[in-house]
TIZA-424093 format. One line per 8 residues: number of its first residue (from 0); their letters; for each residue x, y, z of C-alpha. Coordinates in nm, 2 decimals. Example, Ala and Ser with C-alpha at 12.3 -4.5 7.8 and 13.67 -1.06 7.14 Angstrom:
BEGIN
0) AS) 1.23:-0.45:0.78  1.37:-0.11:0.71
***
This chain:
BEGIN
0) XXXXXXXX) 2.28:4.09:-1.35  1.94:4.06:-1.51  1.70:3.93:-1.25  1.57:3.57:-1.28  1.23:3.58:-1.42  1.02:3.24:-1.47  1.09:3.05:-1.81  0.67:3.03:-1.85
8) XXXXXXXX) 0.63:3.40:-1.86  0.51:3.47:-2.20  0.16:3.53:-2.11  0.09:3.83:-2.19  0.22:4.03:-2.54  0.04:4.30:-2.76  -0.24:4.11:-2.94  -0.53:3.97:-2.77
16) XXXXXXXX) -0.49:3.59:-2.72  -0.62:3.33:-2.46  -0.30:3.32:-2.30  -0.40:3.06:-2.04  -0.51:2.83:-2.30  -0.16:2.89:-2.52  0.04:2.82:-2.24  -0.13:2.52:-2.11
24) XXXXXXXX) -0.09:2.36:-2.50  0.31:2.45:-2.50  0.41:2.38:-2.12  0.16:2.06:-2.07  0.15:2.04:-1.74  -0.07:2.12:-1.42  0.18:2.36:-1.29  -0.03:2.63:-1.50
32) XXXXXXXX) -0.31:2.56:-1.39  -0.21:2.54:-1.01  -0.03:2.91:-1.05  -0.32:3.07:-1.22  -0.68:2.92:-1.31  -0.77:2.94:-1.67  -0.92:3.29:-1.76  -1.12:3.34:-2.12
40) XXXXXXXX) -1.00:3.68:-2.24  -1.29:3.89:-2.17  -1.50:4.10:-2.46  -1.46:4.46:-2.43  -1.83:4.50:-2.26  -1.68:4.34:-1.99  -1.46:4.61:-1.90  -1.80:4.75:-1.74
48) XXXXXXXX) -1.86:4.48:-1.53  -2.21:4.45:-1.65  -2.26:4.07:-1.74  -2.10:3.75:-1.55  -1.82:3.60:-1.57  -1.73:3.29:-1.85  -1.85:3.02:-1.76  -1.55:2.74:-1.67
56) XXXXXXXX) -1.37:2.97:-1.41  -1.40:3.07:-1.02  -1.49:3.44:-1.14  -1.89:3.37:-1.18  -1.87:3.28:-0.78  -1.72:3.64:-0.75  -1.99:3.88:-0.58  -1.82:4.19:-0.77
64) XXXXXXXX) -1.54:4.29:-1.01  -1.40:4.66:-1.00  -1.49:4.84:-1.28  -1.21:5.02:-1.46  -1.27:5.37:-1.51  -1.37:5.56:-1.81  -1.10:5.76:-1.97  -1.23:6.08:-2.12
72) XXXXXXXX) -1.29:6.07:-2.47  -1.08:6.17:-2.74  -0.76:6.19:-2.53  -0.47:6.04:-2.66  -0.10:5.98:-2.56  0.06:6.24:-2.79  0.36:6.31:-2.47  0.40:6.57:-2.26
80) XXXXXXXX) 0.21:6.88:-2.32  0.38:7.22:-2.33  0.03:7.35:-2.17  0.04:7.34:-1.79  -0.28:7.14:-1.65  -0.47:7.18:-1.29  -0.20:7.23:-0.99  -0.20:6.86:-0.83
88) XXXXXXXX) -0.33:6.86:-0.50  0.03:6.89:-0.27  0.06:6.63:-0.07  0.02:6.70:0.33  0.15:6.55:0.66  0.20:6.21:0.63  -0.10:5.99:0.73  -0.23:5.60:0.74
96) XXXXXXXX) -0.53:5.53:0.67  -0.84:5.39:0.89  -1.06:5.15:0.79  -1.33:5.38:0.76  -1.15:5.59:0.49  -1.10:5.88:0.73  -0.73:5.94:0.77  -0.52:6.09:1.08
104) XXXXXXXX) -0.13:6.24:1.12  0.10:5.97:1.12  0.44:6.13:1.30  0.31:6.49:1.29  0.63:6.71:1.28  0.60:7.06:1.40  0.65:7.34:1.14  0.93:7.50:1.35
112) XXXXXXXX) 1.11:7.17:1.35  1.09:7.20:0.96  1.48:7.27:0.90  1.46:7.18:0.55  1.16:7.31:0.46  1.30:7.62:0.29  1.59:7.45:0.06  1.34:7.21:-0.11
120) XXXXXXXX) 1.24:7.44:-0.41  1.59:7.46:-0.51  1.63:7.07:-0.50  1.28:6.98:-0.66  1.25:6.91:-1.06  1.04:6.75:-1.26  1.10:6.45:-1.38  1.12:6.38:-1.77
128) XXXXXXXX) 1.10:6.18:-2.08  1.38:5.90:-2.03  1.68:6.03:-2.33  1.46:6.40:-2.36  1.46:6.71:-2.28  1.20:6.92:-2.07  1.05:7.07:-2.36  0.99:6.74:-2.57
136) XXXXXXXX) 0.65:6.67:-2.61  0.62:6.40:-2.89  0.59:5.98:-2.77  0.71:5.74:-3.04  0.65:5.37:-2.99  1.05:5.31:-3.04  1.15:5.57:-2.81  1.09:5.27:-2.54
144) XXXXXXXX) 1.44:5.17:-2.72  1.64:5.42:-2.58  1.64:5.17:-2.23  1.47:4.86:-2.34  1.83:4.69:-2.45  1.86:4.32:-2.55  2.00:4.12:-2.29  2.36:4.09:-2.30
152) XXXXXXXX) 2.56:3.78:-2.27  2.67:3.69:-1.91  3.03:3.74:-1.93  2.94:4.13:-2.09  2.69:4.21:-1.77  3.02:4.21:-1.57  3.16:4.50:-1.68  2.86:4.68:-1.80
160) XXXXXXXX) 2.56:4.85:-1.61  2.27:4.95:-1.84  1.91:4.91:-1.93  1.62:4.92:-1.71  1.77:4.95:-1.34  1.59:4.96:-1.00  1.78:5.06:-0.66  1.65:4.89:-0.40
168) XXXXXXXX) 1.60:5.13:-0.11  1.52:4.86:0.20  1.21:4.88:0.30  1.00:5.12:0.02  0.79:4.80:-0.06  1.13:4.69:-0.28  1.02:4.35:-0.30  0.68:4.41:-0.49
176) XXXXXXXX) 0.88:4.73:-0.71  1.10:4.47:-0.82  0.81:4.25:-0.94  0.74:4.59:-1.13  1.08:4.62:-1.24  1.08:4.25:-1.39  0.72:4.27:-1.57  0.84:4.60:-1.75
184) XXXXXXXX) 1.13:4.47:-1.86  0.94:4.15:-1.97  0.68:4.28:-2.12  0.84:4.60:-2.32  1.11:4.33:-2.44  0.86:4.13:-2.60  0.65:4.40:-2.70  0.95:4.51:-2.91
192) XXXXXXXX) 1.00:4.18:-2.99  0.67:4.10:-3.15  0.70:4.49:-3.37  1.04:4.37:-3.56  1.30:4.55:-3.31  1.59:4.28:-3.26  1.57:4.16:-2.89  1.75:3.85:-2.75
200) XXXXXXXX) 1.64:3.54:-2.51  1.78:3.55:-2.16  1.91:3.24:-2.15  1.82:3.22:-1.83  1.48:3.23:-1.77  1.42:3.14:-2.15  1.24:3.46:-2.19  1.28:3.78:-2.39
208) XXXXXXXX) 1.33:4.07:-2.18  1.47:4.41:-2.20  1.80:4.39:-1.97  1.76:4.52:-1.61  1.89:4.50:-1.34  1.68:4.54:-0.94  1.88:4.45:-0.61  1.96:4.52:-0.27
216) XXXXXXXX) 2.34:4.66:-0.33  2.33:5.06:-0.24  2.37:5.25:-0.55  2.73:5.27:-0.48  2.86:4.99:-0.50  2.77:4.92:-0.82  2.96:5.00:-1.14  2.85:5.27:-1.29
224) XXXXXXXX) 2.95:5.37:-1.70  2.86:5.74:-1.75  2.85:5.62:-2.07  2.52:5.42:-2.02  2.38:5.72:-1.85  2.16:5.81:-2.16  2.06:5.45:-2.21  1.96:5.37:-1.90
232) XXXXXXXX) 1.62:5.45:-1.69  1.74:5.48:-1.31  1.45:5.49:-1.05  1.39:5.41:-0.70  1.09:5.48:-0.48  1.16:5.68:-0.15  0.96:5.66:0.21  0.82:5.88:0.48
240) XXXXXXXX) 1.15:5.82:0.70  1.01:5.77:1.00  0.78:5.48:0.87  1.06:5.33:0.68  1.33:5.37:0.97  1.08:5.17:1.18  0.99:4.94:0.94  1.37:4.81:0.91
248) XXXXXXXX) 1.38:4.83:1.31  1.11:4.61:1.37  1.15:4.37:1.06  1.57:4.29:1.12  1.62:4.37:1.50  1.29:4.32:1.65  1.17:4.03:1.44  1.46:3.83:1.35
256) XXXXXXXX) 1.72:3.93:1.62  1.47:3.93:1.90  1.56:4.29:2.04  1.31:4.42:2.27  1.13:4.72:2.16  1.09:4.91:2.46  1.48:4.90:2.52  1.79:5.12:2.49
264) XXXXXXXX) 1.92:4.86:2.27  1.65:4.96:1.98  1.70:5.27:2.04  2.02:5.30:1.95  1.96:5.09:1.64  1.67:5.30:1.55  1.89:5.60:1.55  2.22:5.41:1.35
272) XXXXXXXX) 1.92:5.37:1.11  1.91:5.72:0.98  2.01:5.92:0.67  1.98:5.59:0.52  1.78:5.65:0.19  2.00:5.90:0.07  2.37:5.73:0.17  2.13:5.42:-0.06
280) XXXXXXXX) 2.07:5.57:-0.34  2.44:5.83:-0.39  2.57:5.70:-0.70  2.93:5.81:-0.58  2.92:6.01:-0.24  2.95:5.70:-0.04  3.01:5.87:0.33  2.83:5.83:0.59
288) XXXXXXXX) 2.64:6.22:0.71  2.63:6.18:1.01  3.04:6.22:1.02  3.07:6.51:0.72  2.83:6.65:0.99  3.07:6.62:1.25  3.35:6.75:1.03  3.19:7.08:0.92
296) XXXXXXXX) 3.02:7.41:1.07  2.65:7.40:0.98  2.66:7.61:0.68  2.90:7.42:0.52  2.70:7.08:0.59  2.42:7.22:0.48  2.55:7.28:0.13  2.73:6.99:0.11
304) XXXXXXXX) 2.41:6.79:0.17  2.21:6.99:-0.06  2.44:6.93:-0.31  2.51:6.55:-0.29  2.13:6.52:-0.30  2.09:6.74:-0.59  2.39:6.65:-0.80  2.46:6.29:-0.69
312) XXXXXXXX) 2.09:6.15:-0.69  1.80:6.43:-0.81  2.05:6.48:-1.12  2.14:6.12:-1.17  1.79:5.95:-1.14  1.54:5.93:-1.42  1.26:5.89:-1.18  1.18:5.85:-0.80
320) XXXXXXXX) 0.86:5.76:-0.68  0.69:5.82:-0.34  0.55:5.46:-0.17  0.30:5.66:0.01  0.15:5.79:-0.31  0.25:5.47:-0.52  -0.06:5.49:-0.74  0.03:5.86:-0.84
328) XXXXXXXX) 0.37:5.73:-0.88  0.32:5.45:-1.12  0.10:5.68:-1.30  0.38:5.92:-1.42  0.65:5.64:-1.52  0.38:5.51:-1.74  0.32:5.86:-1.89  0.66:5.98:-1.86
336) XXXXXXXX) 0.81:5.58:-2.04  0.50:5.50:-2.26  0.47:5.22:-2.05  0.11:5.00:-2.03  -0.04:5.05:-1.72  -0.08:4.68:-1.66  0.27:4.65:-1.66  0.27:4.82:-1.27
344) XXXXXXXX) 0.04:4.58:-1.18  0.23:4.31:-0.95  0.07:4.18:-0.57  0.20:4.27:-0.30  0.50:4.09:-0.14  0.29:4.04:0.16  0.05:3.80:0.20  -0.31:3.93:0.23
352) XXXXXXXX) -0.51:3.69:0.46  -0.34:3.54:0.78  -0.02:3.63:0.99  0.24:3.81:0.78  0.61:3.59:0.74  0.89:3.72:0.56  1.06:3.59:0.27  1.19:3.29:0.44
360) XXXXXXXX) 1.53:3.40:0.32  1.72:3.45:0.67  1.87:3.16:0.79  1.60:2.95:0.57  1.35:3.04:0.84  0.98:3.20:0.84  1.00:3.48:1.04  0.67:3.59:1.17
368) XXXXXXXX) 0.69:3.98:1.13  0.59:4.21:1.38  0.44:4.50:1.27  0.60:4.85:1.33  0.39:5.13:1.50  0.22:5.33:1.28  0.14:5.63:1.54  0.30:5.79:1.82
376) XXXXXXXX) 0.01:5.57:1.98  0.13:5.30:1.93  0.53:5.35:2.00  0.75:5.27:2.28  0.78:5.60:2.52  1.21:5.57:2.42  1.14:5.58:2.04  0.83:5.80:2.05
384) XXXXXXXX) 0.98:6.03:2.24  1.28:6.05:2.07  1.11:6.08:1.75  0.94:6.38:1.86  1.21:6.59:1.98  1.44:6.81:1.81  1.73:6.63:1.86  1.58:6.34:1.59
392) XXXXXXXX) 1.42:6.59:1.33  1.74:6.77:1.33  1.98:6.46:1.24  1.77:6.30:0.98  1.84:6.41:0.62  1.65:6.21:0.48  1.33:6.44:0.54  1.54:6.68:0.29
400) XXXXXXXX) 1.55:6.41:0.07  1.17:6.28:0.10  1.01:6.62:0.07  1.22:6.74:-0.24  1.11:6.42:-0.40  0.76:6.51:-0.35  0.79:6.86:-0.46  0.90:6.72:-0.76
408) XXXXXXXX) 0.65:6.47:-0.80  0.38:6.79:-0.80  0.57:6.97:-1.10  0.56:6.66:-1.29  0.23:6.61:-1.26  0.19:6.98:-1.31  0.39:6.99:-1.64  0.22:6.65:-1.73
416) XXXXXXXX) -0.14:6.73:-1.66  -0.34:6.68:-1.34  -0.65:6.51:-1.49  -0.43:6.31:-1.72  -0.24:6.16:-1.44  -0.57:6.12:-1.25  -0.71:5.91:-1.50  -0.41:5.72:-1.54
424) XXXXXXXX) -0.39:5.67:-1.15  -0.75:5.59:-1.11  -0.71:5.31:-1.39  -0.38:5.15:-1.23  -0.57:5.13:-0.88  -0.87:4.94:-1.08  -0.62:4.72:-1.24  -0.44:4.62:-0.90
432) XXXXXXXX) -0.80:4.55:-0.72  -0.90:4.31:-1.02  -0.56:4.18:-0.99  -0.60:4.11:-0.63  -0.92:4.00:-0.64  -0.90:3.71:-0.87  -0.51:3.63:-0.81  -0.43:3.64:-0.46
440) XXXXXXXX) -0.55:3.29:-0.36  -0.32:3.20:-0.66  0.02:3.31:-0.55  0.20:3.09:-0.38  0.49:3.25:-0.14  0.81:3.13:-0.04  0.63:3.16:0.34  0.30:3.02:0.39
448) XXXXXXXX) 0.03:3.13:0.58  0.16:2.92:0.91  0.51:2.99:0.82  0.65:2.69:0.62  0.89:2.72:0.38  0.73:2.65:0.01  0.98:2.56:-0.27  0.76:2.56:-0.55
456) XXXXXXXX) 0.70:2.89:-0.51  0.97:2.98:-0.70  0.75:2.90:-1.03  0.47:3.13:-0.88  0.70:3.43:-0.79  0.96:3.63:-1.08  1.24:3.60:-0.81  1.23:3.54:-0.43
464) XXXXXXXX) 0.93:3.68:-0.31  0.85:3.94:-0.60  0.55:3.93:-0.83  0.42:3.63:-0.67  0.12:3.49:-0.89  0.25:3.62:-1.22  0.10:3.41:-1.43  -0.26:3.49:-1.28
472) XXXXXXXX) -0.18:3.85:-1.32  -0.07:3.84:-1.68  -0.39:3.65:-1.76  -0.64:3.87:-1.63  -0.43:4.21:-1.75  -0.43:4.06:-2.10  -0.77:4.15:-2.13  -0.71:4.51:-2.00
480) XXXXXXXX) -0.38:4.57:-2.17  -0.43:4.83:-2.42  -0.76:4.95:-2.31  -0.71:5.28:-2.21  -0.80:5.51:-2.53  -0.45:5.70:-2.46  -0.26:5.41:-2.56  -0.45:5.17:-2.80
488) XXXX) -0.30:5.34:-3.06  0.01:5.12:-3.01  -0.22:4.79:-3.05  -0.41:4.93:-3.36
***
């Protein structure tokens, strides 16, 4: 059930070592060394960026390392406060950004079009401490073990469903959240570990890891234990539906099956395509909408969709993130779980320099992605214009779905505290441009840059094509890990 996460991932844990070094002396061999460049722990100036790099490594050819923020002083991680901070700034009509910074609508929807604009409030909640209440607001170190479980044997993860577990909605960036979903579970576990709690070794990756569990099967289909409810964390990250509806038109029907764009044939697949994020991520409604909607008045629909999302997915998740606010996101989980910010920090599934491949997955072939539009601009007239009109805005729950998630989003960061979250957010953004910076030429992907097929990659990467470069990452967020004066309590 577990993922498979690389037997060599032990590099980073909750005392400052020279990982690199450590796991060069126990593994003895170049593979290290090919996967991630030996990196001397850095002194706590450095976090400043104010002297060069060690001498030995690639950083000192660097022209510039991203300074972490400061945190303000004095603040520390004491859990929720019963005080309400600033109002969060709401998030507005979806946009991409331009190279430039400046920012412009991305699939502007007109207010009148807005069906679901009026039920949000009652579907919105914020999101809480995992096994708490809404008015906790005390952390303790060991209330990590309320989902950080030891791995069970193999023969016991058939029949039970518990721990850390990540849905994986297709196309939310799933690959790179399951990298995230592997390095909490590793990390926490060991963690734990190292301050007396009893944890076990997954036998198979040789590693000690809370159990988890992040894959592809809609929420469904699994076998849920109400049981487990309290001892699991559920989360999932949801997308602007638009983007993500193109995203899996273009990357499955364009891209692999060769379907022309500008046809009727995509059309029609863009529009079997919707509702899907909330028929993903029901836990036991398993109908399709689109045929309740055919069975019922509009009233009667309307509740009945209100009610599946609230009770069968708002109710049953511990958290759901927003991938066009991942940052903010991440952000809160690590509030919300008392989890390291350097555990969020993964690369991307998606190679940064040259043409983009897939997984290599598929019919053991490099697919050369094409990218979706990301503006009316840039659309076929059949899918733009459909997109546009009534009839598309109408059909697609999912906007329900995507807006009551960010309403709830705001009132956790409301009930959490806007500059607190800020901080935190502004920190994890740091992190992931030092990690990008000095790993990214490290990872190697199961694609390459001219779309070969690369075996070894499968020492580089936790599983298929997620957190890619581990080992890299680890190294350089050992030095950060326990930095920010809200958490190094936990490493004192």
């Amino acid at each position: 059930m577990a993922g498979g996460l690389p037997s060599s991932v032990t590099c980073r844990c909750s005392k400052q070592i020279n990982v690199g070094r450590m796991l060069f002396a126990i593994v003895g061999t170049a593979l290290v060394l090919t996967s991630c460049q030996m990196i001397d722990v850095l002194p706590d100036e450095m976090l400043n960026v104010t002297k060069a790099d060690p001498p030995g490594t690639d950083m000192g050819r660097r022209e510039q390392r991203p300074d972490p923020p400061t945190p303000p002083e004095g603040q520390h991680d004491e859990g929720i406060p019963s005080v309400r901070g600033p109002e969060p700034t709401p998030h507005h009509e979806h946009t991409v950004a331009l190279p430039n910074g400046a920012k412009k609508p991305s699939w502007k929807i007109e207010d009148e079009q807005k069906w679901w604009k009026p039920h949000v409030p009652e579907l919105a909640t914020a999101w809480t401490r995992p096994g708490r209440g809404a008015a906790s607001t005390t952390a303790k170190n060991d209330d990590r073990t309320t989902w950080c479980h030891p791995v069970l044997k193999q023969e016991q993860q058939k029949d039970t469903l518990k721990g850390l577990v990540y849905i994986k909605v297709p196309k939310t960036s799933s690959s790179a959240l399951r990298g995230v979903n592997q390095a909490i579970a590793l990390h926490v576990g060991q963690e734990l570990h190292d301050a007396g709690f009893i944890m076990t070794m997954d036998d198979r990756k040789e590693a000690i890891a809370c159990e988890h569990f992040d894959s592809h099967e809609s929420s469904q289909l699994m076998d849920w234990e109400d049981e487990y409810q309290d001892a699991s964390l559920f989360w999932t990250f949801v997308r602007n539906p638009v983007s993500r509806d193109l995203s899996e038109l273009y990357h499955f029907e364009v891209t692999r099956e060769e379907v022309d764009p500008y046809s009727s044939e995509a059309l029609d697949s863009f529009r079997n395509l919707q509702n899907t994020q909330i028929e993903y991520m029901s836990m036991e409604d398993g109908s399709h909408i689109d045929k309740r909607r055919s069975e019922m008045n509009r009233e009667d629909f309307l509740s009945y969709l209100k009610n599946r999302i609230k009770a069968d997915i708002m109710q049953k998740y511990n958290f759901i993130g927003i991938l066009e606010r991942r940052a903010e996101s991440f952000a809160v989980m690590s509030l919300l779980w008392d989890v390291d910010p350097t555990d969020f920090i993964v690369l991307s599934a998606k190679q940064a320099n040259g043409e983009n491949y897939d997984d290599g997955a598929y019919d053991r072939t490099c697919f050369l992605m094409k990218p979706s539009p990301k503006s009316p601009d840039d659309s076929p007239p059949k899918l733009r214009n459909y997109i546009q009109s009534k009839n598309y805005t109408e059909s697609q729950a999912d906007f329900l779905l995507y807006d009551a998630v960010n309403a709830s989003l705001d009132q956790t960061i409301t009930a959490i505290g806007a500059e607190r979250v800020q901080t935190r957010k502004a920190w994890i953004e740091k992190l992931q441009a030092i990690a990008e910076e000095h790993c990214s030429d490290q990872a190697i992907y199961p694609c390459s840059k001219d779309g070969q097929r690369q075996p070894e990659s499968k020492q580089s990467c936790y599983v298929h094509d997620a957190g890619c470069g581990y080992a890299c990452v680890d190294q350089v967020m050992q030095q950060y890990r326990g930095k920010l004066p809200e958490i190094a309590h936990r490493y004192s």
